[in-house]
N, C-alpha and C positions, 0 to 999 in steps of 0.2 A: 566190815572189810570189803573194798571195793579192788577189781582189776584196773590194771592202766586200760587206756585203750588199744594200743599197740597191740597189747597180748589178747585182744579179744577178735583181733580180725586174723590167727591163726586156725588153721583150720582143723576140725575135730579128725579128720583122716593123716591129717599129719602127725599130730599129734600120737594117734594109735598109730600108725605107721602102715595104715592098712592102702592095699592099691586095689586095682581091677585086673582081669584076667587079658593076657595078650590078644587072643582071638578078637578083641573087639575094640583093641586101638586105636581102628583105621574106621571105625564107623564115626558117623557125627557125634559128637556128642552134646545133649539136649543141656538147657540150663533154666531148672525147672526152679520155683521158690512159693513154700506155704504163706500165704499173708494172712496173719492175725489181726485183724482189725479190732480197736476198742476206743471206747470215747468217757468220759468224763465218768457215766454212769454203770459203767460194766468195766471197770481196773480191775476190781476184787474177782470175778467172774474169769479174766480173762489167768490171772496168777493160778487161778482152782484149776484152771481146765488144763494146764500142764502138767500136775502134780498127777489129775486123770491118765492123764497120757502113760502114766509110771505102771496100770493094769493091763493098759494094750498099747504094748509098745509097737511104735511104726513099722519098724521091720524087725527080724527074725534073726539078720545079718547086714551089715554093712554094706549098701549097695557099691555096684560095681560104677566108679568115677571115671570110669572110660566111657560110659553110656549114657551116663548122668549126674549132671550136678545138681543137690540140692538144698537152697538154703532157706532160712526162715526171714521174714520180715514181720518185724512188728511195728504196725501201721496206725498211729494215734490219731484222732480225729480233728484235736485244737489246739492250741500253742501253748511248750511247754511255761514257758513265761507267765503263764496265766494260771497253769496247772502244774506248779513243780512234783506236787506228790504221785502226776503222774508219770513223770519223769523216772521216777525215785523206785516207781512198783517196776516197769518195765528194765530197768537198769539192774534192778536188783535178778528179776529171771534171765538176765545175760549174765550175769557175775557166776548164778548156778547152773547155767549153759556151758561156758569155759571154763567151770571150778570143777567140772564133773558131779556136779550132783544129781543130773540127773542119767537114770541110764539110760534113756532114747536119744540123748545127745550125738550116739555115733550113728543115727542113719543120716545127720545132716551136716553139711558144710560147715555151713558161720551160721551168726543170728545178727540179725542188724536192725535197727530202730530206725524208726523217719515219722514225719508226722504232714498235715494236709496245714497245719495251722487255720484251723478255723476261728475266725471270730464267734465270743458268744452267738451275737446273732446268726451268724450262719450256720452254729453246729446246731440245727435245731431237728427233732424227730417228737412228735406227737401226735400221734396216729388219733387219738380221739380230736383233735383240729383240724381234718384232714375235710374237710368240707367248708372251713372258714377259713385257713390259714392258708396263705397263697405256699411260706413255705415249713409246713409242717413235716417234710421228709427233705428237704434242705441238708443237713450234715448227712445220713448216707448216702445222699446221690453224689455231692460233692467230692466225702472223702472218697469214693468210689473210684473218678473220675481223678483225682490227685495220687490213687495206688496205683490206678493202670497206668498214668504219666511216670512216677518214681521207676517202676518197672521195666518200662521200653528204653528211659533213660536216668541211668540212676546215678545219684549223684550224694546217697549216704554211703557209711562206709564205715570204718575207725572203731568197729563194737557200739554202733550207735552215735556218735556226735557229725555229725551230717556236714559232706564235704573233707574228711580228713580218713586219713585211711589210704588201701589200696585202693586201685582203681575197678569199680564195679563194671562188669559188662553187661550189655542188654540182655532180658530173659525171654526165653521163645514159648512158656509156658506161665502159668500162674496158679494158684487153687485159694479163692476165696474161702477162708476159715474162722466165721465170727466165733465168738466165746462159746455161744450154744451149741456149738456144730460137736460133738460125741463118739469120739471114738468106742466100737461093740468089739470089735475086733483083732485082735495082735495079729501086724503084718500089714495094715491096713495102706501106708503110705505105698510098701510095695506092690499092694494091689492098684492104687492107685494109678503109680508108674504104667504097670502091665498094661493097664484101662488105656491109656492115652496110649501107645506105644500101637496097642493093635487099633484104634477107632481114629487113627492120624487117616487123609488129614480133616480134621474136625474144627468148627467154630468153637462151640461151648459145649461141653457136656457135663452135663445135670442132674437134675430131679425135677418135677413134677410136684403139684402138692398129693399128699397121700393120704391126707388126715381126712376124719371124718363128720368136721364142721360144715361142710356143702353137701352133704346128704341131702336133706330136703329140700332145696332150693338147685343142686348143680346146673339143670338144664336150661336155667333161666339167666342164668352168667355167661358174661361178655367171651367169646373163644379166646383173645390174648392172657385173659385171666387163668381159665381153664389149661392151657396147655404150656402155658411160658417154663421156663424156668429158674429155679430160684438163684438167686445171687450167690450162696454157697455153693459155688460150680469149679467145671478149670476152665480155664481161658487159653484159647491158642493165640497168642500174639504175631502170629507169625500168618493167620491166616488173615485173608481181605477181607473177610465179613463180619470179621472180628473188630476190625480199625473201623470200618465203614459206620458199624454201632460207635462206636468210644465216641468217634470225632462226631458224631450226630450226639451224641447225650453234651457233648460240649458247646456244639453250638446252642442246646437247649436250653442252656441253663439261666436264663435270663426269661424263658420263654413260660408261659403257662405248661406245658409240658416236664416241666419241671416237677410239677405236683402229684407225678405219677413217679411214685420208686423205681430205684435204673431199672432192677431187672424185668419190672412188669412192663415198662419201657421197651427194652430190647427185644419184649415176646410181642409187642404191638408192632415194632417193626417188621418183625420177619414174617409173623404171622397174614399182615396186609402184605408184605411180599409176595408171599404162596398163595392167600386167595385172590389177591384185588380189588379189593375193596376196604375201606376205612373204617375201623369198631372206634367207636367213642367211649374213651378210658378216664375222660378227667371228671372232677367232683363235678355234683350238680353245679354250682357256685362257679362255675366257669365264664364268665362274658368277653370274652376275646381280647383282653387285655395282658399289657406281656409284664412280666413279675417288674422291670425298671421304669414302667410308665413312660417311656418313651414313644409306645405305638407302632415303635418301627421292629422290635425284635419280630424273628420267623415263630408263628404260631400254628400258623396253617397246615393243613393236609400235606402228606409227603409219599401218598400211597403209592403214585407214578416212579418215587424215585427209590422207593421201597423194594418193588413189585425188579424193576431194571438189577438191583442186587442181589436179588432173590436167583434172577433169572440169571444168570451172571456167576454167581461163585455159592447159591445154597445147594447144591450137589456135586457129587462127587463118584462116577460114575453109580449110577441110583441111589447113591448113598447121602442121604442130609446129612447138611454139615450143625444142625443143631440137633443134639443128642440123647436119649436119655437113659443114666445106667443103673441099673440095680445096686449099685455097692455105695452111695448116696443116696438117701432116701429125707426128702425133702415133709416137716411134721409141723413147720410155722405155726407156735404158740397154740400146739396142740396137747389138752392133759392128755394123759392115754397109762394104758399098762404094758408092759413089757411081752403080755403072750401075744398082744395085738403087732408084732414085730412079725416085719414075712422072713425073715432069716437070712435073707439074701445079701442086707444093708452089712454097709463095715462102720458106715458114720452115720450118727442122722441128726437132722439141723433141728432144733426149735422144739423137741418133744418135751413136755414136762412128765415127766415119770414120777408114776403114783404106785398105792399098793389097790390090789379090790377091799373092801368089805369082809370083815372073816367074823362071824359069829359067837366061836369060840374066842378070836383071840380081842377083839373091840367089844363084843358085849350084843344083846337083842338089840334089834330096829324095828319097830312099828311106821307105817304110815298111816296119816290122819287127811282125810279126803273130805273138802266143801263140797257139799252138793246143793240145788235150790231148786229138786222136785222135778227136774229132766229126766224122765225116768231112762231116757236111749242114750243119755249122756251116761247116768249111773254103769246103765248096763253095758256098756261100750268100754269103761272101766272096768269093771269085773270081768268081763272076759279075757283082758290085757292082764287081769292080775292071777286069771288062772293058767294062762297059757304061758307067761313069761318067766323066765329064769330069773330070780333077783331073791333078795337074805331077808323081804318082809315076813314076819309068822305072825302080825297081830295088824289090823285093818280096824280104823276106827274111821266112821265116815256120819259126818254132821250132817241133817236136813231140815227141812220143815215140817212144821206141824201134820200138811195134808199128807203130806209122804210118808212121814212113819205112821199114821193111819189106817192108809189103805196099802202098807207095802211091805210082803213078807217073801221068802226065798221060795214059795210056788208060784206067788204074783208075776215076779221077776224076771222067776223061768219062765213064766208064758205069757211075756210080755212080748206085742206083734211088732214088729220092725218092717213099714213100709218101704222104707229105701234099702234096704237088705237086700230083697225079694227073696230068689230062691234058697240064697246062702242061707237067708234064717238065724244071722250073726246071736239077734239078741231075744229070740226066744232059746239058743242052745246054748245058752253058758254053762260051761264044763264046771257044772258044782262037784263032780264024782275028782277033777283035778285040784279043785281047792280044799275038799276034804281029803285027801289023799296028801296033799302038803302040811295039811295040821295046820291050817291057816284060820286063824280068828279072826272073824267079819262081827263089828258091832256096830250097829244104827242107832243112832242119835237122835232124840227127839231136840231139835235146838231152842225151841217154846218159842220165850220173849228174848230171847237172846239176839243179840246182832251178828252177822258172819263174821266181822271182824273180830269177834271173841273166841270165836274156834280152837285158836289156838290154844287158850288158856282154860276153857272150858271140857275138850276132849279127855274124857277116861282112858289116858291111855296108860300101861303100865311097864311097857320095854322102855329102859336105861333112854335109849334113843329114838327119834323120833325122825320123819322124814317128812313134809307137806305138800299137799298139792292142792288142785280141786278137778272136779270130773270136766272140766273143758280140756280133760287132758286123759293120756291114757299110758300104759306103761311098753315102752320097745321089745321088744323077743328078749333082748339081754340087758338086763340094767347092773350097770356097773358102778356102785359107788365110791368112789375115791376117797381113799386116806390118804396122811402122812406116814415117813417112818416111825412118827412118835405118837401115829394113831387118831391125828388132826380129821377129821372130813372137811371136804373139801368145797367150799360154799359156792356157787355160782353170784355174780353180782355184774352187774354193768354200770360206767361211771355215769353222774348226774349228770355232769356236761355234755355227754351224746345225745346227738339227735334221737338214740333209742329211747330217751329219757325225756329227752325235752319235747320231743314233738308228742308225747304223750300227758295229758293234763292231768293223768291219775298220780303217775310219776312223779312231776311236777309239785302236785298234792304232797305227797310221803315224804320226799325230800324235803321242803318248807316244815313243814308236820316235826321233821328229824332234828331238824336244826334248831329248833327251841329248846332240843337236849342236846346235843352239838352241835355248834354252830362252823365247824369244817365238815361236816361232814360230806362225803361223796359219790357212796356207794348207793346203789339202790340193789335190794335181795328183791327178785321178782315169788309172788308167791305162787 
């Protein structure tokens, strides 16, 4: 059962018959709108994440339409002609938009469909090509660029059939909302409002990445990287430094420039704005050629005219016009656990949520440790596994011959550690903390065996098993991730990355792999 379209461009306030309060008649009133963004590969993703929406509804109460109008758009990324069953998914959550199915329906206006019409070739986003493929983020920079045009001037309408309908007016707000982006919250949209309402008037305001994949490496990353923020933001279309970006990511888009995703894009502008000087953000694979081969597109430095915008419209009496708030919290394709939330967030972009490791309820875990007779490597280990919090209670660790020879737990202990010095790392290993944990340590004579047998060769006798080798050591807190159905959760990188291919071990395992699958893609590092 489908609605006409007529009846889909009524508004869900009229409908309830709800208004705003007189006191605020005479103020402006804002014309704010969520855009859902989705593309061929995330339809299903995009249908689930409304039905989420049903736990933490937007708001509390019907916002007041005298202060604000808000509607939703949903933003396709390539042409429905190509994709009718995309058509079909989105048509169908407008049908239970105006059918009242769902009950967050009354914090917003209308709901209205439009699309970028991408060509195959243009909708393209493959992040593991992003080093070969001049345009491997090509479809979101694009549709990016086609939402912020439908929005300034718009020209869907009719409950989605584009061009029919009433007539849309321009919007002076936005909130980029891909399918990941999480409502934690009930109330969140009216927090939202609040948010923009006191930090007017503002460029973009954001998030920041929060995850904790740049740990070890952060200070080594480029500053637009580090501080930009992510595309799941709002947009003030009303501000100039807001257009200054847009109409710069359009003139780009023919440009090598192109090959850096918008939003790490807009943080390299502004960011060379406020310092003055140019961070170089494109792949290695860059040689100054412009994505149409013509040679004439702009490719070049724009730090000067960057730096003129910055100085120009980024403040607002001391206050930066690019933002960043706590009720967004920005998690890009990060696994994590939910206590690792700082509380403050109402949405967050990109997290994959897991459970930890539970003993009682998934079963024992052992780890099985390579070693090959390092004895500072060993012990450098052992001291990570007495100091750390983590669910091993049985340690099976494979050597050589020389090593289980001459190596027993007083050796160990009083084994000298020059590069320590005073610390004394690896002559103190807290043996009094791993017998205090009930933890089983067994040494492995490996004989004639090869390392690569370890795995099959270890006595180990917990249900599960974890592996590593001592060029490695365990964090303060090791977290290991399940499913809700109790899956663990494997680490793997694709073969086609350069993390894989500029590696000839890599390279090895993979060929190795594919004499028993010959798709295969993954590589498990061990």
């Amino acid at each position: 059962m489908k609605m006409k379209s007529k009846k889909m461009t009524l508004s869900t306030k009229e409908r309830l018959n709800i208004g705003g309060s007189d006191e605020n008649k005479n103020k402006k009133k804002e014309r704010f709108v969520v855009v859902r963004t989705f593309c061929p590969w995330d339809m299903d993703k995009l249908e689930a994440s409304f039905d989420e929406w049903e736990h933490h509804l937007p708001c509390t109460k019907p916002l007041d339409d005298n202060i604000v109008d808000v509607d939703i758009l949903l933003f396709y990324s390539a042409n429905f002609d190509i994709w009718p069953m995309a058509k079909e998914v989105a048509e169908n959550i407008i049908w239970k938009f105006f059918a009242g199915h769902y009950r967050w329906a009354k914090c917003f206006n209308n709901m209205y469909l439009d699309s970028a019409e991408l060509s195959p070739n243009e909708d393209r986003y493959e992040p593991m090509m992003q080093n070969r493929d001049l345009l491997w983020v090509n479809g979101p920079n694009r549709q990016f660029a086609a939402a912020a045009k439908a929005i300034q001037n718009p020209t869907f309408g009719g409950g989605g059939e584009k061009g029919k309908g009433n007539e849309i007016k321009p919007y002076d707000l936005f909130y980029l909302m891909e399918p990941d982006s999480i409502p934690w919250k009930t109330g969140w949209l009216e927090k939202l409002v609040n948010e923009f309402e006191i930090r007017k008037p503002f460029a973009v305001v954001g998030s920041k990445y929060h995850g904790y994949k740049w740990i070890d490496f952060e200070t080594r990353l480029p500053l637009p990287l580090l501080h930009h923020l992510n595309g799941n933001a709002i947009y003030n279309i009303t501000h100039e430094l807001t257009n200054k970006m847009f109409n710069q990511l359009s003139k780009e888009s023919k440009t090598l420039w192109n090959m850096i995703p918008f939003d790490l894009r807009m943080g390299q502008m502004w960011m060379e704005g406020l310092l003055g000087f140019p961070e170089d953000m494109l792949p290695n694979t860059w040689n100054g050629t412009s994505l149409d081969g013509d040679g004439n597109s702009e490719w070049g430095n724009n730090t000067i005219e960057f730096q003129q915008w910055w100085n120009k419209y980024g403040y607002y009496e001391g206050v930066p016009a690019m933002q960043e708030t706590s009720l967004i919290k920005n998690y890009a394709a990060t696994n994590m656990l939910s206590k690792y939330l700082s509380g403050s967030e109402t949405i967050t972009h990109g997290a994959s949520m897991y459970n930890r490791w539970d003993v009682k309820k998934h079963g024992d875990i052992g780890l099985v440790i390579s070693d090959w007779g390092n004895n500072k490597d060993l012990l450098k280990m052992l001291d990570s596994i007495a100091t750390s919090d983590h669910p091993f209670r049985e340690i099976v660790i494979l050597t050589s011959d020389d090593m289980t020879a001459s190596t027993s737990s007083s050796s160990l202990n009083n084994e000298e550690d020059e590069e320590e010095g005073d610390e004394g790392l690896l002559k103190n290993i807290k043996w009094d903390l791993l017998y205090s944990k009930d933890i089983s340590i067994t040494l492995v004579n490996r004989e004639s065996s090869k390392d690569s047998m370890d795995w099959c060769m270890a006595p180990i006798s917990s249900k599960w098993f974890m592996y590593t080798n001592t060029y490695f050591k365990l964090r303060s807190i090791v977290d290991i991730l399940v499913t809700d159905d109790g899956r663990p959760l494997v680490p793997f990188i694709y073969t086609d990355s350069k993390h894989c291919s500029d590696f000839p071990a890599c390279i090895i395992s993979t060929d190795r792999a594919r004499n028993f699958d010959p798709d295969a893609d993954k590589h498990v590092q061990d």
